[in-house]
Structures are given as structure tokens and as C-alpha cells.
N, C-alpha and C positions, 0 to 999 in steps of 0.2 A: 552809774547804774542806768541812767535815765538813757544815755548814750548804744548801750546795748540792748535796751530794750529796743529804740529807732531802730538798730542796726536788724534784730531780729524779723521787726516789721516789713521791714523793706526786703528782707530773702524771701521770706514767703509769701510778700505781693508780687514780688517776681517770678518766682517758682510757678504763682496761679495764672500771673500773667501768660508766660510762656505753655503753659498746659493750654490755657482759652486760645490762642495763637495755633498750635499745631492741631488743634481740633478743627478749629476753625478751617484751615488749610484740606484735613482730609474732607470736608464736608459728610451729609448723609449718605447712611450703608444703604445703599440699594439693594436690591433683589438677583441674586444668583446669577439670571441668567437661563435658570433649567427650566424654568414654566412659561417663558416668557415668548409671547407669539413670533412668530416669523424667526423666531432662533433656532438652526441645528444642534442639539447636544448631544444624538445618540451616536455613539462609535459606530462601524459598520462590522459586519461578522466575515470573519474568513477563515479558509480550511486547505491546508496545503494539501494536494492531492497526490502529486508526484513529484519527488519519488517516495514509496511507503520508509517506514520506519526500519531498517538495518538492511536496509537493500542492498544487492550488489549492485552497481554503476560502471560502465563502461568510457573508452574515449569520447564520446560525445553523449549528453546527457540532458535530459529538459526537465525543469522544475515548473512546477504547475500550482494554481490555486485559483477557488471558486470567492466570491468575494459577493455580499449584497449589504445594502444599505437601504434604509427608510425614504433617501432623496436620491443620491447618485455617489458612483464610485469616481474617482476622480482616476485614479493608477494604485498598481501593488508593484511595492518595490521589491526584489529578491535579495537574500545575501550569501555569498558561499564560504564559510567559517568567518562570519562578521562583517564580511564587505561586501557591497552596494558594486565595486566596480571590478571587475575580472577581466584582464587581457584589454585593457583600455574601454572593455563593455561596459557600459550604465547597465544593473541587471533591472529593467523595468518594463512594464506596459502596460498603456492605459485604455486598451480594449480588450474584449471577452473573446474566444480563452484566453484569459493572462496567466501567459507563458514565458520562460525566456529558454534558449539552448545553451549548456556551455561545452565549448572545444577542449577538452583536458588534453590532446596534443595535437601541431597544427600537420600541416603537409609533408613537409620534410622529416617530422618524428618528433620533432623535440613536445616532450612533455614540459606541464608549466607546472601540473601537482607533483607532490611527492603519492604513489598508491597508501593506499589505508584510509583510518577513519577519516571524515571530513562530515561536519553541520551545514546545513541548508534553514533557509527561514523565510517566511515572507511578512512583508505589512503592509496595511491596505490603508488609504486616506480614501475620503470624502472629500465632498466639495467643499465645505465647510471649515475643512483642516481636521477633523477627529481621525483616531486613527487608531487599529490595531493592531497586535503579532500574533501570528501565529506559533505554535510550540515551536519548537527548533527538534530537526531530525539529523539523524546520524545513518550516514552511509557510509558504503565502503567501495572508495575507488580502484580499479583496477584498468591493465591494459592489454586489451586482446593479443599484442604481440607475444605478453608471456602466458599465453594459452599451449600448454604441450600438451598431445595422446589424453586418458582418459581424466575427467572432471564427472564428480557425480553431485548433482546439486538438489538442496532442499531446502524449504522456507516451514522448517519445522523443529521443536529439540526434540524429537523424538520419544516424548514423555505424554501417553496416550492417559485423556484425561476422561475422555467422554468418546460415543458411539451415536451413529449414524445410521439407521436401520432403513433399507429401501426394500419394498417400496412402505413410502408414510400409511400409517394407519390410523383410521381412528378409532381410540380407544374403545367406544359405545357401538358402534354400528359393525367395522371390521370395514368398512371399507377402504379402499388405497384411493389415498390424495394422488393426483399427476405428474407430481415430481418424479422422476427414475432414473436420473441421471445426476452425476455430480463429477466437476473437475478442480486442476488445480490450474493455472497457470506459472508460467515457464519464462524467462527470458532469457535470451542467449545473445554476446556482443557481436556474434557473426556464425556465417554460415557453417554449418558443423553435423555430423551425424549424431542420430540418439538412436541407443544401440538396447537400449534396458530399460522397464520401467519396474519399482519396485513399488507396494502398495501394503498397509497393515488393513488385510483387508478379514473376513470370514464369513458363516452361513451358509444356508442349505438351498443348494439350487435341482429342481426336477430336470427329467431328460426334456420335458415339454420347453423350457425357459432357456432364453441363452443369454449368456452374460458377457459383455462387449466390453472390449479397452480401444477406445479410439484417440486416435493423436488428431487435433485439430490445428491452424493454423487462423491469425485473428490479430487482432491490436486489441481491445479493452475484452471482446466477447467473442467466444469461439465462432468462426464462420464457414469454413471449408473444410472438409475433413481428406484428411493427406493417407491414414492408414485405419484399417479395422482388424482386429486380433478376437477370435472367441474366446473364451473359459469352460473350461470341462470344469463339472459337479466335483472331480477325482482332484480338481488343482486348486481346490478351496473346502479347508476343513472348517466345522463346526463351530471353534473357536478362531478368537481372531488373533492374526501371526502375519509376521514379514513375509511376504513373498515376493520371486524376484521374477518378470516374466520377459523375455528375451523377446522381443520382437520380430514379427513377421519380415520376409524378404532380409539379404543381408546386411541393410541397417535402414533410417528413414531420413531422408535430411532435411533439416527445420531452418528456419532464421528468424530470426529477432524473436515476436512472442509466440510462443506454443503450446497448447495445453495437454491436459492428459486427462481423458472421463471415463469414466465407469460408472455403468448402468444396466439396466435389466429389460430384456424385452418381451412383452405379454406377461408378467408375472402371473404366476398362479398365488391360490390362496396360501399356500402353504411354501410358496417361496419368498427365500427372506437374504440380503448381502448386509454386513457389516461391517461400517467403513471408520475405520478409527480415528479423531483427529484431537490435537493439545489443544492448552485451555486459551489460543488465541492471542496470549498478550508477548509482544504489541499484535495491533489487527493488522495482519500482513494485507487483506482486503483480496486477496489472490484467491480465494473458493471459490467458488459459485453451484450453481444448479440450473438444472432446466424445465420449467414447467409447461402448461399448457397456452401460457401465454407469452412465452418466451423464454429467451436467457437473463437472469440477474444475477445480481452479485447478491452472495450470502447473508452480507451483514445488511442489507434492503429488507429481505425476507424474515430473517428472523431477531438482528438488531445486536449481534455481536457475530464477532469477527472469529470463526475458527480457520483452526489450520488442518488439512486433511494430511494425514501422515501419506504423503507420496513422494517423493524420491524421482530423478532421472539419472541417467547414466552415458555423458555425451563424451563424444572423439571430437577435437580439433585438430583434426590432417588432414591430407586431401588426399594421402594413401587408402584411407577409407578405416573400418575398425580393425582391431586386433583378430588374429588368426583364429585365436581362441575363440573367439565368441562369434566369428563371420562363417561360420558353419553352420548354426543353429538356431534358427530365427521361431521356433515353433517352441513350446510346454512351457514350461516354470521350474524356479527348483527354489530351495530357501536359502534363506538370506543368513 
């Protein structure tokens, strides 16, 4: 008995021993880390810019993002469906804009993607080593070689959620705000004609006001204008409805980005256009407007992203458009 009892003693002087041992060894819990002077611990913020959310993407493509931090950015690394390195590219760069381009096919033709979806992402370090992601976007790659005759493209479902009334007013006074203009933007993988513009548009215009559809040409913000088209009072009814309006001359040729705006000029009191657009999800970021103090983008000014139901209707040949439609570059008809 006396013998087991020993034996007992001595397990659990052991057991205590080796507990006071491994304690010993971790020493004291210090502090975090997070409050602690001269430490970086806050991640940096970042916002993948380009390309938007279900984009079309062509043979060569650049992914972009904006990146700040409380002390400095060190680099945002890119990824294209998960990888960091494409075509032997590191996708990275460690100065503003950080951007990278990628070749989806080289000189000779050969394609590296297969077309269709594909994810983009980026993540941004600090000096410090903190680091964030950005969501992950889903595009859609394609290659301008399978570009045939007509393409009619829009960054909308076609499911009008809400209404846009120009020109702005205010409810109390009746006065018109400066905005009277609003566009969509356009991208195209190569030179091509646009031959149509279609618009969910409606409202009551006097003979005094004219209502303009101008094509612009630009990179982020419309900047030179390439064509002008009026609107007669007779080619926009009271309710709002698809309409299709054939554009001036027998077609206009655009490249890469292009917009399409509609706005009012001199509005009277009793003139009013009604421009229909979805509930914006995802924010395609492609609207905008023009004020008095320039061009911005939509979701600046009022802090969500619509989509204006606009519609083009492009030709890739270099025969120029269809018979059918390279006659009549003047009215409207419906959709």
C-alpha cells in the first residue's frame, strides 16, 4: 500500500513539474502588438477599378486598382483565375497607377485563353507586410478575330427599374439643376462602325428645345464629339419605350471607347426627357452625366451605380454596314 501511495506521489510531482517547465519556457503573454507604438497593423484598402464586373474583354486587356494605406504601399499583386504569373508575366506593380496589361493572344495568333468566363483579383501589401483582396471579378474573354457583320451590345438586363427625368428639378422652387446631359459608355476591341443607337427613352419636348444624341469619342470621359443627331417632339412619346434611332451619315466609325449622350438644350419650363435605366447591380460604373462643372461619373454624384437602358448596334467589316440600313441614317422607328 505504502508503495503505491510513493508511486502516486511521484506522478503527480512530475506531471507539476513538467507543467512549471513548459510554462516556464513559454515565459509572459505580452501585448498584441495592435496598440503598440512604432508597429503597422492596419491592412491597406484597395479597389479594383478595371475591368468592371461582367465585362466584355478583348485580346489584350489591363486590370487596374487604386490602393492607399496609413504609411505606404509597397505593390498590388494581380491574379488571372488565381495566378500571379501569366505567359511567364509576374502580374505586379509597385507604383501608381498599378496596373498590369495581359496578351490573351501573341503576334502570330496563338491564343493562351480558352474565350469565356475568366476571374481577375488583386492584393495590395504594405510595407509592413499587411495585406488585402480585393473581391474577385468575372469577365468575359473574347477575340476580335471572331467578330462577324452585326453585334448589338449593352451593359444592361433590360429590366427598367427606375427613371431619370431631365432636366433636374427642384421639388420647392421648380428650378432646373445643370445637369442635361447624360451618357453611357461603350467599348469596342477594334475599329468598327456604329450604325444604331437604341434608348428606353420618353417625354415632352416643345418646338422651342432640341433634344441631341451625340456620339463621343474618350478613354474614362467623353471628350470630342465625332457625330450630332436631333430628335423631333413626333419621335418621342409621352411614355417611356424602346426606341431605335438610326444614325446620321451612312454609318460613324468609332474605336476602342465611345459614348452615346442624350440631353436637352435650353429646356423650357414645361420641357421634360425620360431616360429609363436597371437597378445597377453589379455597378457597371459606365453612366455618367455632365454638369456645370464638368463630366463625372454617376455613381460620384449620386453614390450608386445605374445602368441607363442604351443599347448600340455595331458592324465589324471594312465593307462598311448592311444595305438595309446604309440608306437611312435620319428618324427612328421602334424596337
Amino acid at each position: 500500500m505504502n508503495e503505491i501511495q510513493r508511486t502516486v506521489k511521484r506522478t503527480v510531482l512530475t506531471a507539476a513539474l513538467v507543467s512549471l517547465l513548459f510554462t516556464a519556457c513559454e515565459g509572459p503573454m505580452g501585448p498584441s502588438g495592435q496598440h503598440a507604438q512604432g508597429v503597422d497593423v492596419i491592412p491597406p484598402t484597395i479597389k479594383l477599378v478595371q475591368p468592371h464586373p461582367l465585362s466584355q474583354v478583348w485580346d489584350e486587356f489591363t486590370i487596374a486598382a487604386t490602393a492607399v494605406d496609413n504609411v505606404a504601399i509597397r505593390e498590388i499583386v494581380f491574379t488571372f483565375d488565381g495566378s500571379y504569373i501569366v505567359n511567364n508575366q509576374v502580374l505586379f506593380d509597385d507604383e501608381p497607377p498599378y496596373e498590369v496589361t495581359i496578351e490573351a493572344v501573341n503576334r502570330e495568333g496563338t491564343r493562351w485563353f480558352e474565350p469565356g468566363w475568366h476571374f481577375v483579383s488583386a492584393r495590395a501589401y504594405d510595407t509592413a507586410g499587411n495585406l488585402t483582396d480585393s473581391p474577385v471579378v468575372t469577365i468575359n474573354l473574347g477575340y476580335s478575330d471572331d467578330l462577324r457583320d452585326t453585334v448589338i451590345v449593352k451593359y444592361h438586363n433590360s429590366v427598367p427599374v427606375r427613371q431619370w427625368m431631365l432636366p433636374e428639378r427642384d421639388a420647392e422652387t421648380g428650378e432646373t439643376a445643370g445637369t442635361t446631359d447624360y451618357w453611357v459608355r461603350f467599348s469596342t476591341p477594334k475599329r468598327c462602325d456604329l450604325i444604331s443607337a437604341s434608348l428606353m427613352i420618353g417625354g415632352n419636348i416643345s418646338d422651342t428645345t432640341d433634344c441631341f444624341l451625340k456620339i463621343w469619342e474618350g478613354n474614362l470621359y467623353p471628350e470630342s464629339v465625332i457625330a450630332i443627331d436631333t430628335l423631333t417632339a413626333e419621335q418621342i412619346s409621352s411614355e417611356a419605350a424602346w426606341r431605335t434611332f438610326d444614325l446620321i451619315e451612312n454609318s460613324i466609325v468609332v474605336n476602342d471607347d465611345f459614348f452615346i449622350m442624350i440631353g436637352l438644350e435650353s429646356p423650357g419650363a414645361e420641357d421634360s426627357l425620360i431616360i429609363m435605366a436597371d437597378d445597377g447591380l453589379p455597378q457597371w460604373d459606365r453612366s455618367g452625366s455632365k454638369d456645370e462643372d464638368g463630366l463625372h461619373m454617376l455613381t460620384e454624384r449620386y453614390g450608386v451605380g445605374n445602368n441607363f437602358l442604351i443599347d448600340c448596334k455595331l458592324v465589324y467589316e471594312t465593307a462598311g454596314p448592311p444595305e438595309e440600313v446604309s440608306n437611312n441614317r435620319t428618324g427612328s422607328s421602334d424596337e
